[in-house]
C-alpha positions as CSV (number, residue, x, y, z in Angstrom):
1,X,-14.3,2.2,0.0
2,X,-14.7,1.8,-3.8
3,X,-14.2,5.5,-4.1
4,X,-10.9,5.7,-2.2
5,X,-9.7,2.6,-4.0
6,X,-10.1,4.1,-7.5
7,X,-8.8,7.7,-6.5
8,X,-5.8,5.6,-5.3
9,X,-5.3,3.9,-8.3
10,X,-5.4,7.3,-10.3
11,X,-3.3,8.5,-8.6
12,X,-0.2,6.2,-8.7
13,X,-1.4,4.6,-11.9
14,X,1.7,5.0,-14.9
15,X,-1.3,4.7,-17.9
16,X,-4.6,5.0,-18.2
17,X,-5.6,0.8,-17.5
18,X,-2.9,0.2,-15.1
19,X,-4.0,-1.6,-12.4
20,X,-1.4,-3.7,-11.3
21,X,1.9,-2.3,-11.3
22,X,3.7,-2.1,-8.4
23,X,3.1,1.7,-7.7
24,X,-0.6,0.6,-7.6
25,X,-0.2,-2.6,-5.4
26,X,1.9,-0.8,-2.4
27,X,-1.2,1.9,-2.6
28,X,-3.6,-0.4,-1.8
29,X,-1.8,-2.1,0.4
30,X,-1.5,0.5,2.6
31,X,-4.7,1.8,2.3
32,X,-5.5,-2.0,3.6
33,X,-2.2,-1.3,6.0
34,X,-4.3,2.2,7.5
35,X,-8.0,0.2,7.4
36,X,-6.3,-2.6,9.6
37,X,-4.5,-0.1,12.1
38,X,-7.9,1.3,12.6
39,X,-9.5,-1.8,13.6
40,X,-7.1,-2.8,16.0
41,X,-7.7,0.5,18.1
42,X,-11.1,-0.6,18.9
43,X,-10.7,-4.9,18.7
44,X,-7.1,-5.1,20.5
45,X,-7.7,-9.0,20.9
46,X,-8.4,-10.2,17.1
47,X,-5.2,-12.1,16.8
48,X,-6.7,-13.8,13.2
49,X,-6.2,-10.1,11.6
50,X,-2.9,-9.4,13.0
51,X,-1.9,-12.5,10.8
52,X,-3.0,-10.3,8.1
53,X,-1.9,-7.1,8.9
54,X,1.7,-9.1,9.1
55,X,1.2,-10.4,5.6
56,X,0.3,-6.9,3.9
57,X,3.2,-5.4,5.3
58,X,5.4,-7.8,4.6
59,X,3.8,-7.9,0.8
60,X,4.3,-4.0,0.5
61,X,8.0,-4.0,1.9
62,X,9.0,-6.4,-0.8
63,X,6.9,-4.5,-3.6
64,X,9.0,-1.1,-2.2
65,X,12.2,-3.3,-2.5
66,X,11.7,-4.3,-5.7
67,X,10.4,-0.7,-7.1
68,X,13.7,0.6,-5.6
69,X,16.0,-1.9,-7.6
70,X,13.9,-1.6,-10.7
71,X,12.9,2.4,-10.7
72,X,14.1,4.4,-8.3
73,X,12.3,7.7,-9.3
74,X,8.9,5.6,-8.5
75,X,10.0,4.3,-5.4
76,X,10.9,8.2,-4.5
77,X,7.7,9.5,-5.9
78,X,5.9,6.9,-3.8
79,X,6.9,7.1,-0.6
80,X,6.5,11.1,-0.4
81,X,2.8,10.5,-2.2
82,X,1.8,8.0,0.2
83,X,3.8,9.4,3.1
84,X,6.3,6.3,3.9
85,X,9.4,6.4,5.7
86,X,10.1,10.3,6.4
């Protein structure tokens, strides 16, 4: 888990400390997005993580909003590095 988190933060990082722009943020939320979807399969009746899972995605499709008003390269350069909306 550590691993992934600081491969994804390489990767959509703009310097060398960033850690919290929004390129990073909608990364880890949908690795937490992916994480969530995977528990479901197997615990289709945990309604408190579905509130959640509803709150992440609702958290990232704001950040994309925003990145998309604010930088559109980034917002392009997201979405085909972390596989959103084909």
């Amino acid at each position: 888990m550590k691993n992934k988190k600081k491969d994804t933060i390489n990767s959509l990082a703009i310097h060398a400390k960033d850690v919290g722009s929004a390129e990073v943020q909608i990364g880890l939320l949908t690795d937490k997005i992916t994480k969530l979807a995977e528990h479901f399969k197997k615990a289709k009746k945990d309604k408190h993580s579905t509130v959640g899972l509803t709150k992440s995605v609702n958290r990232r499709k704001k950040l994309l909003s925003y990145l998309k008003r604010k930088n559109p390269e980034s917002y392009t350069k997201v979405l085909k590095q972390l596989n959103l909306r084909k």
